[in-house]
mmCIF file as gemmi writes it, N, C-alpha and C atoms, coordinates in Angstrom:
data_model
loop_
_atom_site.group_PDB
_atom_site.id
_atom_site.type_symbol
_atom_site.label_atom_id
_atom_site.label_alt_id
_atom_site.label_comp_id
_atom_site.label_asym_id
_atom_site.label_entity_id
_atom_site.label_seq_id
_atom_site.pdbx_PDB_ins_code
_atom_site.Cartn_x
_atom_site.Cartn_y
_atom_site.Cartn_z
_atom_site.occupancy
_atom_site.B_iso_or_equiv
_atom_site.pdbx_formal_charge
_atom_site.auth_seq_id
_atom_site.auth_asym_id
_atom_site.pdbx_PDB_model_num
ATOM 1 N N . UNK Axp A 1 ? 13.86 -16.212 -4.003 1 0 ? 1 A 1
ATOM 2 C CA . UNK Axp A 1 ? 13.665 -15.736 -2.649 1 0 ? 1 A 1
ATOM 3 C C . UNK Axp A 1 ? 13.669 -16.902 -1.666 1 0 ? 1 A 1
ATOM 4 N N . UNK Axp A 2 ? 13.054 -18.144 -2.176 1 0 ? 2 A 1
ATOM 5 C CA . UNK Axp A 2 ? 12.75 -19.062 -1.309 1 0 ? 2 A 1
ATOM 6 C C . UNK Axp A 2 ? 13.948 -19.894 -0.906 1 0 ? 2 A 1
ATOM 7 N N . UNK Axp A 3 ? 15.513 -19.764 -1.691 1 0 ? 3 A 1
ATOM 8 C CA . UNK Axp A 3 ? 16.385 -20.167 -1.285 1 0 ? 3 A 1
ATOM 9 C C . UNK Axp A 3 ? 17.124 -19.245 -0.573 1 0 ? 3 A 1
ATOM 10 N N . UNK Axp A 4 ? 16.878 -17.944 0.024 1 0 ? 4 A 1
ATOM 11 C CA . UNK Axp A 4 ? 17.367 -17.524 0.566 1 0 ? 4 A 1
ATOM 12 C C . UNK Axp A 4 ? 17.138 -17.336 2.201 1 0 ? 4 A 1
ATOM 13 N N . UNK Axp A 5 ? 16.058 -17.823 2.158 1 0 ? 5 A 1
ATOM 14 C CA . UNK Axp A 5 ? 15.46 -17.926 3.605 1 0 ? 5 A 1
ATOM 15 C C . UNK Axp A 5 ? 15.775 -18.63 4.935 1 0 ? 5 A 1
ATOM 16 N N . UNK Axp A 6 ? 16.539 -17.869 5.569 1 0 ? 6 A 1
ATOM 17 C CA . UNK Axp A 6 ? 16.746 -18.706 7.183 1 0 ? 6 A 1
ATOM 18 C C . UNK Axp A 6 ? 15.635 -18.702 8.01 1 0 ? 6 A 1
ATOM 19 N N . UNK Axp A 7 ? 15.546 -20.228 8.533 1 0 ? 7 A 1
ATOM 20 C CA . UNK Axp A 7 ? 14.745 -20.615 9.516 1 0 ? 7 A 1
ATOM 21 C C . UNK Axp A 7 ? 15.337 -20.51 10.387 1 0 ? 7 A 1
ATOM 22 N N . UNK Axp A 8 ? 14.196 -20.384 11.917 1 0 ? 8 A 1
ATOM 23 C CA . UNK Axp A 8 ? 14.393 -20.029 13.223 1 0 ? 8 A 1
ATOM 24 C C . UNK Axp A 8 ? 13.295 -21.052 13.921 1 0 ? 8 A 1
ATOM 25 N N . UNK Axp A 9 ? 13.403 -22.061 14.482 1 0 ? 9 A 1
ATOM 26 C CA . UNK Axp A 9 ? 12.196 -23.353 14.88 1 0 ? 9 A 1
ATOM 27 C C . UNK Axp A 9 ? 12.626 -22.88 16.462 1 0 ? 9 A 1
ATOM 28 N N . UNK Axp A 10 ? 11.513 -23.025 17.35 1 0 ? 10 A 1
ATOM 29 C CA . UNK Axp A 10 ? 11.936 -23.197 18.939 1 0 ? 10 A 1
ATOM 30 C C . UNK Axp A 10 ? 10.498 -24.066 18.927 1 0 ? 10 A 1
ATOM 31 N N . UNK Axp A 11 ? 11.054 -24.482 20.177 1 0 ? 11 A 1
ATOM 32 C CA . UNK Axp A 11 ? 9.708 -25.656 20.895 1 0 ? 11 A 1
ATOM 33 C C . UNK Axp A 11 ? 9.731 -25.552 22.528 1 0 ? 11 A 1
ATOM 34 N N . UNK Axp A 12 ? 8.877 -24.749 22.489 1 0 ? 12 A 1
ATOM 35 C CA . UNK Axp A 12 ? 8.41 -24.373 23.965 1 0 ? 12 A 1
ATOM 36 C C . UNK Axp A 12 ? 6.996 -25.077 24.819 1 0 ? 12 A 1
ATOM 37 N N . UNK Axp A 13 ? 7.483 -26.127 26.047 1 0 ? 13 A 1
ATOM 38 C CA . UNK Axp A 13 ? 6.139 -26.531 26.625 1 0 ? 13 A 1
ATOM 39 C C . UNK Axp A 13 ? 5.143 -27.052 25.655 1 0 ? 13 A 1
ATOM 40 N N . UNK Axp A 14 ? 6.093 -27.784 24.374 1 0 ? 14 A 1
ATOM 41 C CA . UNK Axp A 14 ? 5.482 -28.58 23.536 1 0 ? 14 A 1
ATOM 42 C C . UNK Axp A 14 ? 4.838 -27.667 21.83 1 0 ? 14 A 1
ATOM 43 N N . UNK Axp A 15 ? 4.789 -26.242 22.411 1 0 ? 15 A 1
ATOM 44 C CA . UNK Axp A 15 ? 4.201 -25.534 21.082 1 0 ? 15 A 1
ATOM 45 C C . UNK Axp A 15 ? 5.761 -24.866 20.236 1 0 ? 15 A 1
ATOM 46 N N . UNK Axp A 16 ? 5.381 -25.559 19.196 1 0 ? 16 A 1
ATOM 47 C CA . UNK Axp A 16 ? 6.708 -24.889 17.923 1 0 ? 16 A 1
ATOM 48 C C . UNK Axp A 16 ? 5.511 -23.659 17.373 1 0 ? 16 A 1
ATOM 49 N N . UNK Axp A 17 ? 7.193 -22.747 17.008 1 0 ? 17 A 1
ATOM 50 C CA . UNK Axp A 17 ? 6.905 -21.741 16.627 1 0 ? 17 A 1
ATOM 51 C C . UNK Axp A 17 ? 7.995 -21.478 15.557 1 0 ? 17 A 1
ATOM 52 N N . UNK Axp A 18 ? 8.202 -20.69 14.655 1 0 ? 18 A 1
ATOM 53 C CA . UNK Axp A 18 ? 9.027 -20.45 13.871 1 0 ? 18 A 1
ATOM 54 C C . UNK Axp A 18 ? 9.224 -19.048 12.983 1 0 ? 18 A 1
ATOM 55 N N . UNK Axp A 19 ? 10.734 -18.884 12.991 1 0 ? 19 A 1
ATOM 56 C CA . UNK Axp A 19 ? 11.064 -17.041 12.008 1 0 ? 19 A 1
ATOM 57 C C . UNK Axp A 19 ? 11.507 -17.234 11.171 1 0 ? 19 A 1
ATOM 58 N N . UNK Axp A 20 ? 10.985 -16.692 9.976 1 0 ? 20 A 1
ATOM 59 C CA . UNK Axp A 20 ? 11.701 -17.039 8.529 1 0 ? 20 A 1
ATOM 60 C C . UNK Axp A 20 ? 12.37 -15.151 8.632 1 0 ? 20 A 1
ATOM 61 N N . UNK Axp A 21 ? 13.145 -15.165 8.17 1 0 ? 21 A 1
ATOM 62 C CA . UNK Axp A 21 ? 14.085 -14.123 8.058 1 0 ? 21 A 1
ATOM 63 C C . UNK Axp A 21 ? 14.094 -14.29 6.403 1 0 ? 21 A 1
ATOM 64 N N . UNK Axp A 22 ? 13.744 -13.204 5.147 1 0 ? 22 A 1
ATOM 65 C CA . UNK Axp A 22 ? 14.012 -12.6 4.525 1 0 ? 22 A 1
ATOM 66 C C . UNK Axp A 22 ? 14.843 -11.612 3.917 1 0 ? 22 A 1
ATOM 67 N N . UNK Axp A 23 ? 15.561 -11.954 2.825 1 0 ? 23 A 1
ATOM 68 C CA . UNK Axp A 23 ? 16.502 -10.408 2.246 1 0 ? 23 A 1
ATOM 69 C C . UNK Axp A 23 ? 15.33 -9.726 2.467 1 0 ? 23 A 1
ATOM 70 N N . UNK Axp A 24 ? 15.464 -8.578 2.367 1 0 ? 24 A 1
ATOM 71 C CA . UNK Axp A 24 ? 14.122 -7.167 2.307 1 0 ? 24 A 1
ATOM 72 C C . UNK Axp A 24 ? 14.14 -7.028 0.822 1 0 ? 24 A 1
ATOM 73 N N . UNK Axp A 25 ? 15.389 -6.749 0.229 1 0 ? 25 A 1
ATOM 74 C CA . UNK Axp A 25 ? 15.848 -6.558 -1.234 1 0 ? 25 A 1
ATOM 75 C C . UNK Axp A 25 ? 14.609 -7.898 -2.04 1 0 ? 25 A 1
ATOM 76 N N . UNK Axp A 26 ? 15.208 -9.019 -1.46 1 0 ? 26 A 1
ATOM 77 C CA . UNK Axp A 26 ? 14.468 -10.184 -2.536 1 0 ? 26 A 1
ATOM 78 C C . UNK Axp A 26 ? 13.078 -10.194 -2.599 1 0 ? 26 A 1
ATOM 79 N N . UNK Axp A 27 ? 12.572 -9.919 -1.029 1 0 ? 27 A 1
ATOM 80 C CA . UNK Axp A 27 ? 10.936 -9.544 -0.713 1 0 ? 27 A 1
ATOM 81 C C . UNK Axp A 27 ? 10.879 -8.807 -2.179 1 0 ? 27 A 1
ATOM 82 N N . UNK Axp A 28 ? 10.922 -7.709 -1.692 1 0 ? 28 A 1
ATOM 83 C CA . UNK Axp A 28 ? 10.699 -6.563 -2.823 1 0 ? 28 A 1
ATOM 84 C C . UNK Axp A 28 ? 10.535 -6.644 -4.173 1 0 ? 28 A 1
ATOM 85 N N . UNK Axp A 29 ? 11.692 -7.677 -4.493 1 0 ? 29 A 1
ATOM 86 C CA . UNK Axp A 29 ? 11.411 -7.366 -5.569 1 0 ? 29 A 1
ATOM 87 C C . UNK Axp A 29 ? 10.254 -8.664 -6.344 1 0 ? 29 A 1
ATOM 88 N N . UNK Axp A 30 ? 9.431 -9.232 -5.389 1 0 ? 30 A 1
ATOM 89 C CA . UNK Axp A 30 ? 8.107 -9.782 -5.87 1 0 ? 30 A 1
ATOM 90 C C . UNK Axp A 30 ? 6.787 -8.811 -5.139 1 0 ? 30 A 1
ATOM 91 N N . UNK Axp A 31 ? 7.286 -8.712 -3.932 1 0 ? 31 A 1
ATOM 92 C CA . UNK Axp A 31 ? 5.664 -8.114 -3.356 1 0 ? 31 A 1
ATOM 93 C C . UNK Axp A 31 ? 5.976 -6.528 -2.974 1 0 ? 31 A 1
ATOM 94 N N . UNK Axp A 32 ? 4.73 -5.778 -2.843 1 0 ? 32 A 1
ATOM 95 C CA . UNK Axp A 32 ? 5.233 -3.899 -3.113 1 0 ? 32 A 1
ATOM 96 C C . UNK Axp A 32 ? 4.401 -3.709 -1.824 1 0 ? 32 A 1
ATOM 97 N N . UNK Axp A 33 ? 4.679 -4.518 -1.224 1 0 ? 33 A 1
ATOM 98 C CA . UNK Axp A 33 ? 4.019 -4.32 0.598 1 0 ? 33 A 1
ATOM 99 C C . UNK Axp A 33 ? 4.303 -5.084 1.458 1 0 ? 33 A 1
ATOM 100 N N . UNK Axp A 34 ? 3.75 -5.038 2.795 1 0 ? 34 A 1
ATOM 101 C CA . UNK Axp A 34 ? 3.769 -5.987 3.514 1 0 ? 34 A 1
ATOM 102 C C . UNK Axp A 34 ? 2.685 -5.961 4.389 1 0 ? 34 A 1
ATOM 103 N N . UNK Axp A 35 ? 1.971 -7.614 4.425 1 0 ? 35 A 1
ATOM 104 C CA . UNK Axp A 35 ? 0.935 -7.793 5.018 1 0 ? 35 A 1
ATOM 105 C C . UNK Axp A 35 ? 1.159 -9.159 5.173 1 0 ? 35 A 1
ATOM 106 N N . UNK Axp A 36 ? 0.148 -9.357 6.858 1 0 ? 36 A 1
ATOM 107 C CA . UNK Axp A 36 ? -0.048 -10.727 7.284 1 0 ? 36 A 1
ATOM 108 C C . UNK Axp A 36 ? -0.448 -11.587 6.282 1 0 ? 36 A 1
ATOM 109 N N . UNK Axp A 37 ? -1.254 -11.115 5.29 1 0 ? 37 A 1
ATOM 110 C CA . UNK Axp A 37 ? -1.933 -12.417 4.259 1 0 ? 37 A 1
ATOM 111 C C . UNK Axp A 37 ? -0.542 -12.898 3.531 1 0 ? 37 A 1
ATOM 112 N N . UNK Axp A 38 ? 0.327 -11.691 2.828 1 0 ? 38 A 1
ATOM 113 C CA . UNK Axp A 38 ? 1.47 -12.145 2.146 1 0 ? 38 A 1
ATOM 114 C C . UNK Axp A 38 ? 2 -13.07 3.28 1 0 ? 38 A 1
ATOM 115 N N . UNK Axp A 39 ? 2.722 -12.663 4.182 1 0 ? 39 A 1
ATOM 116 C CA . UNK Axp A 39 ? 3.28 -13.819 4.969 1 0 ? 39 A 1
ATOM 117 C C . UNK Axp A 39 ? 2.826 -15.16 5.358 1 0 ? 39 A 1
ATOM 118 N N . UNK Axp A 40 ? 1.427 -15.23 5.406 1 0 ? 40 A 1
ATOM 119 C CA . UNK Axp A 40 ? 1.041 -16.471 5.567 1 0 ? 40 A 1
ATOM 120 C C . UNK Axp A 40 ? 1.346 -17.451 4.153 1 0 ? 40 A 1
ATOM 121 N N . UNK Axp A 41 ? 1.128 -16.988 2.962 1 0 ? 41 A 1
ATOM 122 C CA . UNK Axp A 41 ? 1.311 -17.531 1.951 1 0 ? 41 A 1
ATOM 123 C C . UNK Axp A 41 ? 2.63 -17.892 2.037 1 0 ? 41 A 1
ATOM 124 N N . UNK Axp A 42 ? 3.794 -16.786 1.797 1 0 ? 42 A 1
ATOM 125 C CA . UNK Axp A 42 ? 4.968 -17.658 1.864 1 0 ? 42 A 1
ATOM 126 C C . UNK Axp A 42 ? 5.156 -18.155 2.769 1 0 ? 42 A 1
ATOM 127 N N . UNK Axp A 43 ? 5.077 -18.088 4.104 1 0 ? 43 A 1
ATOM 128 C CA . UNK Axp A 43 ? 5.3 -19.626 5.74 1 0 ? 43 A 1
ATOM 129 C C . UNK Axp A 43 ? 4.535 -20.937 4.577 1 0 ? 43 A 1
ATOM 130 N N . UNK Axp A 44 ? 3.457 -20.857 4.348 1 0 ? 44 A 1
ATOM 131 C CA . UNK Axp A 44 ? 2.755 -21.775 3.988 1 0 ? 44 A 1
ATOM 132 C C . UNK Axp A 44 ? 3.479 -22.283 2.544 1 0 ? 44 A 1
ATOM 133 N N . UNK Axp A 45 ? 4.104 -21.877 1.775 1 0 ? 45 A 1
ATOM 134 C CA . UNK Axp A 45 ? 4.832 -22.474 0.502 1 0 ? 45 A 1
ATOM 135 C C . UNK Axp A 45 ? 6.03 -22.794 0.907 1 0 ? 45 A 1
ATOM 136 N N . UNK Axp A 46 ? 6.68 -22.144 2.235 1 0 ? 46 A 1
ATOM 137 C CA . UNK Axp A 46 ? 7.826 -22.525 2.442 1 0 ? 46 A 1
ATOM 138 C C . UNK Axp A 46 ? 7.609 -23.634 3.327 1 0 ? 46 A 1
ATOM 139 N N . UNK Axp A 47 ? 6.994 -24.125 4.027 1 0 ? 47 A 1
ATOM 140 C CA . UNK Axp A 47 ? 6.439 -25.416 4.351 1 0 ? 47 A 1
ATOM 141 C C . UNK Axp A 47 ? 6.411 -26.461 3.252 1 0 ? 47 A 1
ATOM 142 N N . UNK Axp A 48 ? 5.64 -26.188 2.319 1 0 ? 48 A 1
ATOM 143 C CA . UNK Axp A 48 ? 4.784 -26.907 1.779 1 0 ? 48 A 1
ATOM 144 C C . UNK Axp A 48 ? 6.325 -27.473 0.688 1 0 ? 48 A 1
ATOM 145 N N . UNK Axp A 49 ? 7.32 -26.416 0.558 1 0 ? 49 A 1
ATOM 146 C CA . UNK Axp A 49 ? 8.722 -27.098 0.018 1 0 ? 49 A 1
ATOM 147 C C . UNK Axp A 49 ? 9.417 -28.048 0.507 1 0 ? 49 A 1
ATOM 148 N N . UNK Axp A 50 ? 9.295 -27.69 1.812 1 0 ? 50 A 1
ATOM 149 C CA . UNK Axp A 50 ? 10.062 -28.781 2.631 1 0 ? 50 A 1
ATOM 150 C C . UNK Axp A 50 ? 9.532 -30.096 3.16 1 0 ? 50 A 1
ATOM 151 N N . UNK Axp A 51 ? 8.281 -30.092 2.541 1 0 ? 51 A 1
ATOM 152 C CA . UNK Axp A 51 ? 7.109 -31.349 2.627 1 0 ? 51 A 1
ATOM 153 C C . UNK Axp A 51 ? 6.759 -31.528 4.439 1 0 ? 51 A 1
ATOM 154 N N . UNK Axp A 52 ? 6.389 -30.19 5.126 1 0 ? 52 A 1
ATOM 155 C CA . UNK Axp A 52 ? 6.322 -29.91 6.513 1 0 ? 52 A 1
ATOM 156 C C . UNK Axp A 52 ? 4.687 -29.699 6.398 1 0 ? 52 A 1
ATOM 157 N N . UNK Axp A 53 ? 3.877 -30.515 7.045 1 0 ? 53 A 1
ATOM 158 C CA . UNK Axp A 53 ? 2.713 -30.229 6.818 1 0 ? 53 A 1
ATOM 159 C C . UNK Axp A 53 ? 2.136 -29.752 8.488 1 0 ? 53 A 1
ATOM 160 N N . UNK Axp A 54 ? 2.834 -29.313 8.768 1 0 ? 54 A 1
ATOM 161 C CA . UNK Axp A 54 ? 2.6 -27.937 10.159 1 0 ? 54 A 1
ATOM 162 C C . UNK Axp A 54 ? 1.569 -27.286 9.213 1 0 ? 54 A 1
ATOM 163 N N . UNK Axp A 55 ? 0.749 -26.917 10.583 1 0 ? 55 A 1
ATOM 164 C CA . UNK Axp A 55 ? -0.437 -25.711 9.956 1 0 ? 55 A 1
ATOM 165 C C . UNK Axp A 55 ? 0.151 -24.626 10.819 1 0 ? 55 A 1
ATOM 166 N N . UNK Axp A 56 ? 0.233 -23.608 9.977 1 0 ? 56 A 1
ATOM 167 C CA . UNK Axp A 56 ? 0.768 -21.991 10.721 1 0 ? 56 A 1
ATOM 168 C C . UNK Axp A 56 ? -0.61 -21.394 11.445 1 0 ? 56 A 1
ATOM 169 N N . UNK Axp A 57 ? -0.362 -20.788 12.459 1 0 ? 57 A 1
ATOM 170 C CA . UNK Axp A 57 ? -1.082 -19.799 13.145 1 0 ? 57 A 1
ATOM 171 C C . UNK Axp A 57 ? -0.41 -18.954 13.205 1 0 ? 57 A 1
ATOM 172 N N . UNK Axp A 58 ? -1.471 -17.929 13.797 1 0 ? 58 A 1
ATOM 173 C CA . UNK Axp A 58 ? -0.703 -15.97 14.304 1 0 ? 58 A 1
ATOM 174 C C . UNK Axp A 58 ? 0.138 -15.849 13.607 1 0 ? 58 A 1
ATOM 175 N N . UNK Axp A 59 ? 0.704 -15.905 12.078 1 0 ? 59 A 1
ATOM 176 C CA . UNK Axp A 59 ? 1.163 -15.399 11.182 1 0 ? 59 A 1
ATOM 177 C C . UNK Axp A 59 ? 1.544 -13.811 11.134 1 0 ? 59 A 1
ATOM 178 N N . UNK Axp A 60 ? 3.039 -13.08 11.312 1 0 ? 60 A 1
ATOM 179 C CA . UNK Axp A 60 ? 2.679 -12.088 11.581 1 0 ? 60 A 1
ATOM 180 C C . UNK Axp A 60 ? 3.963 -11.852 10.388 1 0 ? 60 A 1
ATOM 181 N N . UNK Axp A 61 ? 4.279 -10.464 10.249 1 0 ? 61 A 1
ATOM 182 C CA . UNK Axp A 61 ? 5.006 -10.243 9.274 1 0 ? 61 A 1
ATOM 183 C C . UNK Axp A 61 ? 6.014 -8.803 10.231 1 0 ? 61 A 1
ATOM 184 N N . UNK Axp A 62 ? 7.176 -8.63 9.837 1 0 ? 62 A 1
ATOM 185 C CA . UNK Axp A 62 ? 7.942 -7.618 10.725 1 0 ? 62 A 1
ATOM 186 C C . UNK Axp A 62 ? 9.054 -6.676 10.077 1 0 ? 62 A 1
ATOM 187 N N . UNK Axp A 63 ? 8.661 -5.88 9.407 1 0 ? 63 A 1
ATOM 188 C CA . UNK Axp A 63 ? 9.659 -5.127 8.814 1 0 ? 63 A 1
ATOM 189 C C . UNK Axp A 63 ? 9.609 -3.636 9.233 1 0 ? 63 A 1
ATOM 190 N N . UNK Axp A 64 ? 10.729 -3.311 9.511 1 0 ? 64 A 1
ATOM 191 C CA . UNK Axp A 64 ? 11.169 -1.54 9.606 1 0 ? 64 A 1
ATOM 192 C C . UNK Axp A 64 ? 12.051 -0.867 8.569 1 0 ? 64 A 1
ATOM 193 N N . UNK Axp A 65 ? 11.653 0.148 8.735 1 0 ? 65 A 1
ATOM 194 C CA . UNK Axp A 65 ? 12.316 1.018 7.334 1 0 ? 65 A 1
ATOM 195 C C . UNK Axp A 65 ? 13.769 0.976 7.33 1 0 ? 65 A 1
ATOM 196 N N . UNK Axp A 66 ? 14.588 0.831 6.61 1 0 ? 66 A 1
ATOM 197 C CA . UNK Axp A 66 ? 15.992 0.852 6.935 1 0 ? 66 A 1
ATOM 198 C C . UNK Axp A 66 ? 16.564 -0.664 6.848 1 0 ? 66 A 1
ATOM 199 N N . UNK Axp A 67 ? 15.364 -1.326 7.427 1 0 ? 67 A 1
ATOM 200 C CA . UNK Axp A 67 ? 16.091 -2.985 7.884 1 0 ? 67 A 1
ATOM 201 C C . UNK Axp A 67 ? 16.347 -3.625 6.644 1 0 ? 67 A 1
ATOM 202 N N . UNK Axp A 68 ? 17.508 -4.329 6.559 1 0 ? 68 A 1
ATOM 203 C CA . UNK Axp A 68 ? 17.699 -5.319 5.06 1 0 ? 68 A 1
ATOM 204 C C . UNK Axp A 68 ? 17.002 -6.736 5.656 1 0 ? 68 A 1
ATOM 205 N N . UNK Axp A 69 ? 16.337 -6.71 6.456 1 0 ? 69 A 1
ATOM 206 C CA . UNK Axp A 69 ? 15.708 -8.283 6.764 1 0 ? 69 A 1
ATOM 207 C C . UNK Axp A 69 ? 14.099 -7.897 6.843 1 0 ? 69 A 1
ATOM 208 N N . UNK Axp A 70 ? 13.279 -8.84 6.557 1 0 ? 70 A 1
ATOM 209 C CA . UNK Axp A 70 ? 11.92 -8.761 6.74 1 0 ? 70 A 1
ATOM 210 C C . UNK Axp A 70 ? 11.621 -10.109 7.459 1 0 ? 70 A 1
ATOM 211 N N . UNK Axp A 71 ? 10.667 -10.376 8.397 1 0 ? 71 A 1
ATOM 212 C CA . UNK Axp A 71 ? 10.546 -11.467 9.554 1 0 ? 71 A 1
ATOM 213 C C . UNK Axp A 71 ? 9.272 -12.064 9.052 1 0 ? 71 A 1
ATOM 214 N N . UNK Axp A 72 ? 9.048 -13.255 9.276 1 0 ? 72 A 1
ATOM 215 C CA . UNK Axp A 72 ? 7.429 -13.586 9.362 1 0 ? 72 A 1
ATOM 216 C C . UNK Axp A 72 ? 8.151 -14.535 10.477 1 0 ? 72 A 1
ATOM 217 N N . UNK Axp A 73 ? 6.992 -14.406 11.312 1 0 ? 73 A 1
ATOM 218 C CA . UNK Axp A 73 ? 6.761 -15.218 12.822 1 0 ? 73 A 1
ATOM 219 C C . UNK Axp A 73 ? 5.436 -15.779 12.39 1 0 ? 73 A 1
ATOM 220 N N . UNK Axp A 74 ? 5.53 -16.812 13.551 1 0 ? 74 A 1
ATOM 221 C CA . UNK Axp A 74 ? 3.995 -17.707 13.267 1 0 ? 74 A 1
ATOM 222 C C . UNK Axp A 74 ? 4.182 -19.042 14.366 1 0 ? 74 A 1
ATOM 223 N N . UNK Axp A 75 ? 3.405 -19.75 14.695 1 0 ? 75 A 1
ATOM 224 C CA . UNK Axp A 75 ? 3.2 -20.845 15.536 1 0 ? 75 A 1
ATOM 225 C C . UNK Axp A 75 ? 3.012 -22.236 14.476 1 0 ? 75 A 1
ATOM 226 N N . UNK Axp A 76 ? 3.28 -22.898 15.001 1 0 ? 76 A 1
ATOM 227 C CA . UNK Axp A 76 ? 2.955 -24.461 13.795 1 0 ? 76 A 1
ATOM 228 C C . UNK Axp A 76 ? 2.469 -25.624 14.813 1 0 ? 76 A 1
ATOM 229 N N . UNK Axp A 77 ? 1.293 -25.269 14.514 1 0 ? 77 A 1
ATOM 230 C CA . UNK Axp A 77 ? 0.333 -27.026 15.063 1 0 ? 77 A 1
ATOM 231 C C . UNK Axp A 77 ? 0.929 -28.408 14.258 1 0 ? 77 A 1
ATOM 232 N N . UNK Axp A 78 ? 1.477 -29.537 14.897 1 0 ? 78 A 1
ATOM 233 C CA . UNK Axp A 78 ? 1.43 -30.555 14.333 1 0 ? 78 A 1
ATOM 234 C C . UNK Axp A 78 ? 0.613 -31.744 14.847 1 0 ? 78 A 1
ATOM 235 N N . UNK Axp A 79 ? -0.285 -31.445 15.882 1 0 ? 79 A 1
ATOM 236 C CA . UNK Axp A 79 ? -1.464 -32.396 16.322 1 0 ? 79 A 1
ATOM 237 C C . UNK Axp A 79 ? -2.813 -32.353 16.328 1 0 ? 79 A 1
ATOM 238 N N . UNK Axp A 80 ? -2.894 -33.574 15.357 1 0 ? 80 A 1
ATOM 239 C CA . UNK Axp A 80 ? -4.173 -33.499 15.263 1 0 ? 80 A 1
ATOM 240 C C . UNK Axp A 80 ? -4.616 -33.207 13.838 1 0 ? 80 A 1
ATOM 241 N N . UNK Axp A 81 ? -3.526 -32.897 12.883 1 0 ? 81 A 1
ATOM 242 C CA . UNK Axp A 81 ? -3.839 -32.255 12.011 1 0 ? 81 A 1
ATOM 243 C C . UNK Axp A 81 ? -3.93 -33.67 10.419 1 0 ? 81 A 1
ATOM 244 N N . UNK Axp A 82 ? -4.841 -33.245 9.933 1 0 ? 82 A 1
ATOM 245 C CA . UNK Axp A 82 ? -4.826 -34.187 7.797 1 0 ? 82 A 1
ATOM 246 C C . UNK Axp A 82 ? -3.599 -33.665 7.089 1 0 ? 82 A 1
ATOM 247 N N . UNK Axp A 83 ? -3.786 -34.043 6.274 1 0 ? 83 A 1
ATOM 248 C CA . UNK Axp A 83 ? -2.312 -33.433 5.357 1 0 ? 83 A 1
ATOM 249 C C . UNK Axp A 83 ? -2.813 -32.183 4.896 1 0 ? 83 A 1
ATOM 250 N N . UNK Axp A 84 ? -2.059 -30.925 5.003 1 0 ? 84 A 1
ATOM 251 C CA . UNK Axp A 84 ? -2.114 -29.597 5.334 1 0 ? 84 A 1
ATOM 252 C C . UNK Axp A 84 ? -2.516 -29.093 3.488 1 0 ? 84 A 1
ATOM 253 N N . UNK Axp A 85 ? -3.32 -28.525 2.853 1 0 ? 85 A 1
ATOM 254 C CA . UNK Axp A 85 ? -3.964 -28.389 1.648 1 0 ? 85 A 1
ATOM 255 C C . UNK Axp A 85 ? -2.969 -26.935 1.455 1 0 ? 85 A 1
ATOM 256 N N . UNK Axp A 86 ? -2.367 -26.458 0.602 1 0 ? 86 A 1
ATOM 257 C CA . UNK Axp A 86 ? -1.815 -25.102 0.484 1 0 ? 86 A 1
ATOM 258 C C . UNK Axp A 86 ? -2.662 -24.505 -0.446 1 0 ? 86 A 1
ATOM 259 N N . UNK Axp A 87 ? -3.157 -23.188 -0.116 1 0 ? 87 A 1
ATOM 260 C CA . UNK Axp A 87 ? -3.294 -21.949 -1.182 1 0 ? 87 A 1
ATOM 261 C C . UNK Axp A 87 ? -3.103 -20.776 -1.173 1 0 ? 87 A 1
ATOM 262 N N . UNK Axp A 88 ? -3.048 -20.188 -2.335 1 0 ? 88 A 1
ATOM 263 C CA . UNK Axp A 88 ? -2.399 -18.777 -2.628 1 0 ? 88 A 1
ATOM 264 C C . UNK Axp A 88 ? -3.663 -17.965 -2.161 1 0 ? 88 A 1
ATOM 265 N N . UNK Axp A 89 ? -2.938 -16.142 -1.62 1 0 ? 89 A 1
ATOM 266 C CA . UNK Axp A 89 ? -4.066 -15.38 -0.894 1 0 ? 89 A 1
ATOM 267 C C . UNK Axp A 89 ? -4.812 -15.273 -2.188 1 0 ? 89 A 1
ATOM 268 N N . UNK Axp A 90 ? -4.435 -15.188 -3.027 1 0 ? 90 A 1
ATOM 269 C CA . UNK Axp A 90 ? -5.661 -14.966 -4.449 1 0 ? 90 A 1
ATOM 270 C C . UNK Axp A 90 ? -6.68 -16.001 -4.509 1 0 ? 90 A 1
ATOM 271 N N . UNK Axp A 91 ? -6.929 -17.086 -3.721 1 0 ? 91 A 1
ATOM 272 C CA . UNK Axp A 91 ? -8.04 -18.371 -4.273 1 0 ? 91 A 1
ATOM 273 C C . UNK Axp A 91 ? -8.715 -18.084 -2.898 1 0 ? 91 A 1
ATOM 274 N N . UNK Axp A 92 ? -8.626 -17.136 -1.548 1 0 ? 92 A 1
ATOM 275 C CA . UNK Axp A 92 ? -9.085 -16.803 -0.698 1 0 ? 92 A 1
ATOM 276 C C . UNK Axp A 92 ? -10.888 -16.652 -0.888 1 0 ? 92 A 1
C-alpha cells in the first residue's frame, strides 16, 4: 500500500500541510474501516519511511462510497519539534 501512495505537500503563510491519496482497493484490503486514528498511523509511518520527522496534526481521513481513492489530510509542524517517536494506534 505504502508504495502506492501519492503525496500532495502545500506551504501556506509558512504552515505545511499534506494529502496522501490512497487506492481504496489497497486500503481495504488491510483495514475494514475508516477512521482518524487509522489515518494518523499511516501519515505517521509514511513519514517515518521517508525519514520526515514532521509531527502531523488535524489528521483527517476522506472517503465516499463509490470513490477508488481514500484521502488522509493533516498539517505537519516542523518547528520546534525532537526527533518525532512513531507508534501504532494499538500501543495507544
Amino acid at each position: 500500500m505504502y508504495n502506492s501512495i501519492i503525496e500532495r505537500r502545500n506551504v501556506n503563510d509558512g504552515r505545511h500541510s499534506v494529502v496522501l491519496e490512497i487506492p481504496a482497493d489497497e486500503y481495504n484490503k488491510i483495514y475494514d474501516r475508516y477512521s482518524d486514528e487509522i489515518a494518523s498511523e499511516i501519515l505517521q509511518n509514511h513519514l517515518e519511511n521517508r525519514g520526515d520527522d514532521g509531527r502531523p496534526s488535524d489528521v483527517h481521513i476522506q472517503h465516499q462510497n463509490n470513490s477508488t481513492v481514500v484521502r488522509i489530510s493533516a498539517n505537519i509542524d516542523y518547528l520546534g519539534n525532537d526527533h518525532t517517536e512513531f507508534r501504532g494506534h494499538w500501543e495507544a
